[in-house]
C-alpha positions as CSV (number, residue, x, y, z in Angstrom):
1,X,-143.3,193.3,8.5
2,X,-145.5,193.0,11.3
3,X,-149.2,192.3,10.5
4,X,-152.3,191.7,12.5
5,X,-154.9,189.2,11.6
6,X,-158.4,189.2,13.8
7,X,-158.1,185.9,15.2
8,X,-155.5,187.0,17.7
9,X,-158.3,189.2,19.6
10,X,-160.7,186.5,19.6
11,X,-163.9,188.2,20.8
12,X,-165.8,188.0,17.2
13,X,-168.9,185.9,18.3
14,X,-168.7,182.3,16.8
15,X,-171.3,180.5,14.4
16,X,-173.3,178.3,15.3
17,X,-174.8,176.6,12.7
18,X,-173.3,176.2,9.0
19,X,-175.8,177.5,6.4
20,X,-175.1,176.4,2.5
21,X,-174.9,178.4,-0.1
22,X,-177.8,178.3,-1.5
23,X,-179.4,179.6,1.5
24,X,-181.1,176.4,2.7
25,X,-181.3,176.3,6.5
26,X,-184.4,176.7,7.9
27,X,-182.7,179.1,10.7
28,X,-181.8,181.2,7.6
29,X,-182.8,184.6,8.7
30,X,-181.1,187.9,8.8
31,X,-180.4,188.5,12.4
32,X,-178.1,191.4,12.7
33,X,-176.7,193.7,9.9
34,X,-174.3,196.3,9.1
35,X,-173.9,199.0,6.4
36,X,-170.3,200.7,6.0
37,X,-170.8,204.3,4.0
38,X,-168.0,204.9,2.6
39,X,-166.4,208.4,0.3
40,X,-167.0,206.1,-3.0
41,X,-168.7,203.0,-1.6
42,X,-171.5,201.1,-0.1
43,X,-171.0,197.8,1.8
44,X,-173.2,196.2,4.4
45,X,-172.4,192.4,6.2
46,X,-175.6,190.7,7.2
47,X,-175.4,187.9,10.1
48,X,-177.8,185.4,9.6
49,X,-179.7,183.5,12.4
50,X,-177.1,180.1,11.4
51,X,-173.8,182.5,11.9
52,X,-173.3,182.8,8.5
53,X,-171.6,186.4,7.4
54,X,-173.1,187.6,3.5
55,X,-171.1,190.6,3.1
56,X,-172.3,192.6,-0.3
57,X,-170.6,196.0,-2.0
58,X,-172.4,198.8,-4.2
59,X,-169.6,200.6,-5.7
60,X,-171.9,202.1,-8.4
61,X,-171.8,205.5,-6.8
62,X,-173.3,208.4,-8.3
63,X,-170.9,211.9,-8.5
64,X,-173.2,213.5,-6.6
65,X,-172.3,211.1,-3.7
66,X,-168.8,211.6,-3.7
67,X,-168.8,215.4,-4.7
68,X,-170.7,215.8,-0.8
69,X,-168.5,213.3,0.7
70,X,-165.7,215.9,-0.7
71,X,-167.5,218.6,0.1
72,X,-168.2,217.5,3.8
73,X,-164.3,216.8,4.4
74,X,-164.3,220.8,4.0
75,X,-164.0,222.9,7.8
76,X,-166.4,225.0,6.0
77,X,-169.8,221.9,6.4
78,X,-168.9,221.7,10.1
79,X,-171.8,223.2,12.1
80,X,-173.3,222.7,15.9
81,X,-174.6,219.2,16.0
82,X,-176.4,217.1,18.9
83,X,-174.7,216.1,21.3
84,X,-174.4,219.6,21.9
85,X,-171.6,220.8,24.4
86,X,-173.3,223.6,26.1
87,X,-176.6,225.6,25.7
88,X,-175.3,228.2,23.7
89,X,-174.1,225.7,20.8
90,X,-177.9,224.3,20.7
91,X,-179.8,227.7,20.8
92,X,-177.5,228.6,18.1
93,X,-178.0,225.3,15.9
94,X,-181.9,226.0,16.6
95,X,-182.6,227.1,13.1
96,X,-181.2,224.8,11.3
97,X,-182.8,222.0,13.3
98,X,-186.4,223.9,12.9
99,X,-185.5,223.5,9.3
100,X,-184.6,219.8,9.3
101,X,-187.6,218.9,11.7
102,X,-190.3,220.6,9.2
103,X,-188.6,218.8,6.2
104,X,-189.3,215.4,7.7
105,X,-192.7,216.6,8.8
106,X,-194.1,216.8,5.2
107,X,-192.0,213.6,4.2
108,X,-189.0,214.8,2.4
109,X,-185.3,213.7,4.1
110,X,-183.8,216.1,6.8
111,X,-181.6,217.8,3.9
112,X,-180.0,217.0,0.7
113,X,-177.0,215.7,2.1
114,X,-179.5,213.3,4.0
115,X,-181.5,212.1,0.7
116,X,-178.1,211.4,-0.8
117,X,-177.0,209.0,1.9
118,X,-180.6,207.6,2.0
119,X,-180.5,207.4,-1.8
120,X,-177.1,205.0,-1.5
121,X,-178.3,202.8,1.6
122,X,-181.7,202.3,-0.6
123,X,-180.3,201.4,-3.8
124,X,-178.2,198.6,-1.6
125,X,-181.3,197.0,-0.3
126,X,-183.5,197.2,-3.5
127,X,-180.2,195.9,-5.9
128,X,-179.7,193.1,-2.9
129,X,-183.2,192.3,-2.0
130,X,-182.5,193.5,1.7
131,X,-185.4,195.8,2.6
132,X,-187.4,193.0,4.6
133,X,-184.4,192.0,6.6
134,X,-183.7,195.3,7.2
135,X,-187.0,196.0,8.8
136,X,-186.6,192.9,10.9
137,X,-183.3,192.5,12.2
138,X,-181.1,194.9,14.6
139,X,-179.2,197.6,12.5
140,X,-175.9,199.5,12.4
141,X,-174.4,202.2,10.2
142,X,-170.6,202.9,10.6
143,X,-169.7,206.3,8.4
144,X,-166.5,207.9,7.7
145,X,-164.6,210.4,9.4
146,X,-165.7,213.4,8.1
147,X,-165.9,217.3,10.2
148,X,-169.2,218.0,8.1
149,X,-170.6,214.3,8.5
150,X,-172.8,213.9,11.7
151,X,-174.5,210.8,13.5
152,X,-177.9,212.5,13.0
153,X,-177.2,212.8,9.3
154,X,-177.4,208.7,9.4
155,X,-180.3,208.7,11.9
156,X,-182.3,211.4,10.2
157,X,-181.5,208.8,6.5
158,X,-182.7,205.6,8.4
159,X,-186.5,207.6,9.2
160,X,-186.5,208.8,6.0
161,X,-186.2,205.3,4.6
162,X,-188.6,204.0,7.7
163,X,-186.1,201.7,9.3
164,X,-185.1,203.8,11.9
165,X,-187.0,201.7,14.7
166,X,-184.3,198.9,13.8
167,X,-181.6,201.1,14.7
168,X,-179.7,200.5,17.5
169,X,-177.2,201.7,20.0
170,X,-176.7,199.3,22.8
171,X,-173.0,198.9,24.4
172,X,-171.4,200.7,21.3
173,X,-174.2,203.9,22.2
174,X,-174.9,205.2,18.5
175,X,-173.8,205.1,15.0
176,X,-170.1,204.6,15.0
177,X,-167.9,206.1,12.7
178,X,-165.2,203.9,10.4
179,X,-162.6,203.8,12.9
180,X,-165.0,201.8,15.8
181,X,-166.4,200.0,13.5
182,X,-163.1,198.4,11.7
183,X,-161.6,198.0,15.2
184,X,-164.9,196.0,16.5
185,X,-164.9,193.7,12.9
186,X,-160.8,192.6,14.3
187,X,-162.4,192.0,17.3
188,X,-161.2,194.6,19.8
189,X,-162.9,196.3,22.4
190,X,-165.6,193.4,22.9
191,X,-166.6,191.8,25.7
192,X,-166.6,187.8,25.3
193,X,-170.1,187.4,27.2
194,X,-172.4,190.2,25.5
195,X,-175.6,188.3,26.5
196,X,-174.9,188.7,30.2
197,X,-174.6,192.5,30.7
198,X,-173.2,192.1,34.1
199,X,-170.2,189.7,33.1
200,X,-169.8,191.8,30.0
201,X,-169.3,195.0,31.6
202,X,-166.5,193.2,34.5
203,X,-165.1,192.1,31.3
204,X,-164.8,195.6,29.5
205,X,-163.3,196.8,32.5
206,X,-160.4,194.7,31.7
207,X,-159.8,195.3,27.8
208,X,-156.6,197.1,27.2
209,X,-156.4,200.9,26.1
210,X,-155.2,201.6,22.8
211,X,-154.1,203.8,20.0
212,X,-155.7,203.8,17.3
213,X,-155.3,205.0,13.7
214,X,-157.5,204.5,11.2
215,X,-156.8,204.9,7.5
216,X,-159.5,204.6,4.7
217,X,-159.1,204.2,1.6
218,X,-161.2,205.3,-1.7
219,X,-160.2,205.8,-5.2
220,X,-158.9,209.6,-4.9
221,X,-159.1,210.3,-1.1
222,X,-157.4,209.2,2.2
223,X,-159.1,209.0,5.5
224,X,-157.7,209.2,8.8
225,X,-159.2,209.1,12.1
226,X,-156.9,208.6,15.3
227,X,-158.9,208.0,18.5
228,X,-157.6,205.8,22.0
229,X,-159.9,203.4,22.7
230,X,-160.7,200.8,24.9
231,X,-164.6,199.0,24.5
232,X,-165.7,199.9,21.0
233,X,-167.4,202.9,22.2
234,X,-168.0,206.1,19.6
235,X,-168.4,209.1,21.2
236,X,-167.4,211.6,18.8
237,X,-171.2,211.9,17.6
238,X,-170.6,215.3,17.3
239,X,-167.8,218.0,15.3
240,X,-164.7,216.4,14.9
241,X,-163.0,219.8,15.2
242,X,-160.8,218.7,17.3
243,X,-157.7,217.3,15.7
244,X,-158.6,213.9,15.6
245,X,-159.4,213.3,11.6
246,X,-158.2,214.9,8.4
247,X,-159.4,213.8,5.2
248,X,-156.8,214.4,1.6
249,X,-159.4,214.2,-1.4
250,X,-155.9,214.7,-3.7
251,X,-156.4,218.6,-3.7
252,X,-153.0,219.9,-5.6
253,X,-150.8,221.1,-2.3
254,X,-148.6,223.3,-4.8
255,X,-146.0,220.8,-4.7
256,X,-144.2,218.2,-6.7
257,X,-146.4,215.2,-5.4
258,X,-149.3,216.9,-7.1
259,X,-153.3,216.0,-5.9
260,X,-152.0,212.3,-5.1
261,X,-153.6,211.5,-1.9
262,X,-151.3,207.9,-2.5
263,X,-148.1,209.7,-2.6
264,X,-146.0,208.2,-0.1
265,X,-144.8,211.2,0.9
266,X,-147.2,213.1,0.7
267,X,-149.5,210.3,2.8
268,X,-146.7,210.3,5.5
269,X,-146.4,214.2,6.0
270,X,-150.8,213.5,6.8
271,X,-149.9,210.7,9.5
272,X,-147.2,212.6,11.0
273,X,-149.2,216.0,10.9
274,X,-152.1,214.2,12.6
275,X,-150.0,212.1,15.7
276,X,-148.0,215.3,16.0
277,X,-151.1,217.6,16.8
278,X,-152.4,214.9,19.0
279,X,-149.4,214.1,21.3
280,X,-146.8,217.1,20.1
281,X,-143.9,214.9,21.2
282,X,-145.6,215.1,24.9
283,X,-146.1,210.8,26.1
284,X,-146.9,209.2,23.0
285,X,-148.2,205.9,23.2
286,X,-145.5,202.9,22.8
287,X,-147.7,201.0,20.7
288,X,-150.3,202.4,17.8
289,X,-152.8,200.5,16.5
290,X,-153.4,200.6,12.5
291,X,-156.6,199.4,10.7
292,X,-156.8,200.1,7.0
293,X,-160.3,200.1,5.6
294,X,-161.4,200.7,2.2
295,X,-161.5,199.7,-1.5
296,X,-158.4,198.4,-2.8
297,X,-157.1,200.2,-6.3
298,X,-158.7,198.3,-9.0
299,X,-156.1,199.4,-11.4
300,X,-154.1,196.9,-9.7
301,X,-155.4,193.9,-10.8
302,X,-157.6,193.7,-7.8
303,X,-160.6,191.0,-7.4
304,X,-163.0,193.4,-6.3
305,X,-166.0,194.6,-8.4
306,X,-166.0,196.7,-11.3
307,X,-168.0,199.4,-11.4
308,X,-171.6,199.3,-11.0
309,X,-171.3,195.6,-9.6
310,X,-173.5,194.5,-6.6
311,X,-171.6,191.6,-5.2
312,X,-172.2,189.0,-2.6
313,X,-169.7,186.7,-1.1
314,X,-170.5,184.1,1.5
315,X,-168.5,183.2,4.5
316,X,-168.4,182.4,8.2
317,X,-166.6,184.5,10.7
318,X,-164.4,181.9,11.7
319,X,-162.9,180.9,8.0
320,X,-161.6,184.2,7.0
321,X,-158.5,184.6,5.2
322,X,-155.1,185.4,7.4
323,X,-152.7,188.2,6.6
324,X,-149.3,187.9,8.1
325,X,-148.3,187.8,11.9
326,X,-144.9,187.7,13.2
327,X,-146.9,185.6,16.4
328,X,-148.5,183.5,13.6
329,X,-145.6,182.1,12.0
330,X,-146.3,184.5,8.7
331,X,-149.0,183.2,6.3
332,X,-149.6,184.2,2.5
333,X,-151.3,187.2,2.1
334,X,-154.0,187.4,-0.4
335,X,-153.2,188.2,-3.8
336,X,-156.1,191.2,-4.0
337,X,-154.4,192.7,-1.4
338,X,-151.6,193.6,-3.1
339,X,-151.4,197.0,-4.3
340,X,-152.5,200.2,-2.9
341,X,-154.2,198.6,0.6
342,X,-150.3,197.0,1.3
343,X,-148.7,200.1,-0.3
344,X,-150.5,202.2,2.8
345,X,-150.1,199.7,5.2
346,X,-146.1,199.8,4.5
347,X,-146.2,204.1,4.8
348,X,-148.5,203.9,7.5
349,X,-146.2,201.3,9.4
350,X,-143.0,203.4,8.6
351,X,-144.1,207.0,9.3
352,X,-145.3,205.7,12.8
353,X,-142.1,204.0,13.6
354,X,-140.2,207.1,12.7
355,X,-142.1,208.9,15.7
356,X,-140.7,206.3,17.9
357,X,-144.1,204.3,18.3
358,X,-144.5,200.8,17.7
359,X,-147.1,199.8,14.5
360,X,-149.3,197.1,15.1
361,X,-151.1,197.2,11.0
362,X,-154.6,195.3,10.5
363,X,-155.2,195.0,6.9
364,X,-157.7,191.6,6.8
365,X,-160.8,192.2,4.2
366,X,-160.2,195.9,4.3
367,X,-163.6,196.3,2.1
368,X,-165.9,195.1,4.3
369,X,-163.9,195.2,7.6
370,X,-165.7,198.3,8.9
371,X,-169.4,196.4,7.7
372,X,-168.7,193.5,9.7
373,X,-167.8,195.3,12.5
374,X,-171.0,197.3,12.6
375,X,-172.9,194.1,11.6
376,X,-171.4,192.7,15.4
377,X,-172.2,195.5,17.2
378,X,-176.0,195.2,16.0
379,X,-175.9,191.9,16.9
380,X,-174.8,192.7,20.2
381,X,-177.4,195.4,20.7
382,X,-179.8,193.1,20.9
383,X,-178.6,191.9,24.2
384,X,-178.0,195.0,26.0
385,X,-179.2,196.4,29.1
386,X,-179.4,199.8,27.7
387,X,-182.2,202.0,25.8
388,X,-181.8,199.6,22.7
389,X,-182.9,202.1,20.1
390,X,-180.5,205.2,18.7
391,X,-182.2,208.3,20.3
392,X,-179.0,210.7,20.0
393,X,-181.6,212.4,18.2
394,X,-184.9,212.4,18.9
395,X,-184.8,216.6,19.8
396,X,-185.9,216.7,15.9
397,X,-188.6,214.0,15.8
């Protein structure tokens, strides 16, 4: 098999100063975080001032939660959404934004789909003692792929919760979704210099153009999210309407494989069904790009937490574990990622190469991949020449 590990791209910014444990450094101060929203969990990665990475996970997700992150896979939750596309689409979403604005106005979230998000982020901070460090360091949320889910959901959840001034956009210019995030946390589509904006951007303008396939993964649902991408840019703020994503929350299809969003066939007809609407045979790309996000069946014997479980693990960027490389002479995978994240990884891999394209599979720390990622960019914000703060939208202040 050929796997990927992050330290072949190389472009993760390095630590700097190795902080214990016990949090004892006198530099030890949140710096730069990110929060990955996931269909059935919460995860954020904090950067500290010393390098250090604290990545943390809230799986105890209420049904309410998931039930909109099912309902919002639906074509019937898409709507017209800023970054409008013409004048027409925004006249038309007018209402519905009149609505949102005069929630916010007399303090309640945008809509309820934005108090549930809020709700999740919130109960992340409070169980991990983050709401200080929140307020004071640069912030980024990464989201899944979702046609009902927009960037100004996420915004609209960060004023309701009063961080939105730490909110950024910078080089990545808003709130990415899953896929930019997990390919920024393996260290693509970064420049090496992001505190010199001139050097970064001659830099950018080098980094290679890739396909890209994102696959996340929750306890009864599949994810995928194909984009081509270069700088770890998202700017899909809008509908993804276009055939781009599909989500499988293991609705019965009528058939033999049942509502079994893991059935390998049934996960291979998705991938093929997706590349085929994007490239219908017509120059597909010679090499794809896989990241595989997510939380790892726990049925499995997994080491991830149980239910309910807030957990924090410590560890710098530059000592995570490897997962094989045919370049890296093939090291031991990790024993928790047996299972389901390998299982998709090996149908992923297969189902590309049977359209003729060459898989390149990332599956390192598939958890908190996508947090990291969006932890990296925040950190990077802080250093760019642009508008620092997320203003997609601001029409509904």
């Amino acid at each position: 098999m050929s796997w990927s590990s992050s330290s072949k791209a190389g472009r993760i910014s390095e630590p700097t100063i190795q902080r214990d444990r016990k949090g004892n450094s006198s530099s030890d101060v949140a710096v730069a975080m990110g929060f990955g929203l996931g269909p059935d969990s919460v995860t954020a990665a904090i950067r500290h001032a010393s390098g250090e990475i604290e990545t943390i996970v809230n799986n105890h997700i209420s049904d309410d939660y998931k039930f909109m992150m099912r309902r919002l896979s639906r074509a019937s939750s898409a709507h017209p959404a800023p970054p409008y596309s013409s004048a027409d689409e925004m006249w038309r979403d007018a209402p519905r934004r009149l609505k949102r604005k005069a929630l916010k106005t007399v303090g309640f979230p945008a809509s309820w789909d934005v108090g549930m998000i809020a709700e999740m982020l919130h109960k992340i901070m409070v169980h991990s003692k983050l709401q200080h460090e929140v307020l004071s360091s640069s912030v980024v949320i990464s989201y899944p792929s979702l046609i009902g889910l927009y960037e100004e959901d996420i915004l609209d959840a960060a004023i309701y919760l009063g961080f939105r001034a730490s909110l950024r956009r910078g080089y990545h210019l808003g709130q990415p979704h899953e896929l930019v995030a997990a390919y920024a946390g393996y260290g693509m589509g970064l420049c090496e210099h992001y505190q010199e904006s001139l050097l970064c951007e001659e830099e950018a303008n080098r980094l290679p153009v890739r396909a890209v396939l994102s696959v996340q993964c929750a306890d009864n649902a599949v994810l995928l999210h194909h984009r081509v991408l270069s700088e770890a840019y998202d700017l899909e703020r809008g509908s993804l309407s276009d055939p781009t994503a599909s989500a499988d929350f293991g609705e019965d299809d009528g058939g033999s494989r049942g509502g079994d969003p893991y059935n390998p066939s049934r996960l291979g007809d998705k991938i093929t069904e997706l590349l085929k609407s994007r490239y219908n045979f017509q120059n597909p790309p010679e090499e794809m790009t896989v990241v595989i996000t997510g939380n790892e069946d726990r049925s499995t014997g997994s080491e991830g937490p149980a239910e309910g479980d807030v957990q924090k693990d410590f560890g710098s960027e530059g000592s995570t574990q490897k997962v094989p490389s045919d370049e890296a002479g093939g090291s031991s995978k990790k024993e928790s990622e047996d299972g389901r994240i390998e299982t998709v990884a090996i149908v992923a891999q297969e189902t590309i190469k049977r359209l003729g394209i060459e898989p390149r599979v990332w599956i390192e720390d598939p958890l908190f991949i996508a947090a990291r990622g969006a932890a990296e960019l925040a950190l990077r914000a802080k250093f760019a020449h642009t508008d620092p703060h997320a203003a997609v939208c601001d029409v509904d202040k």
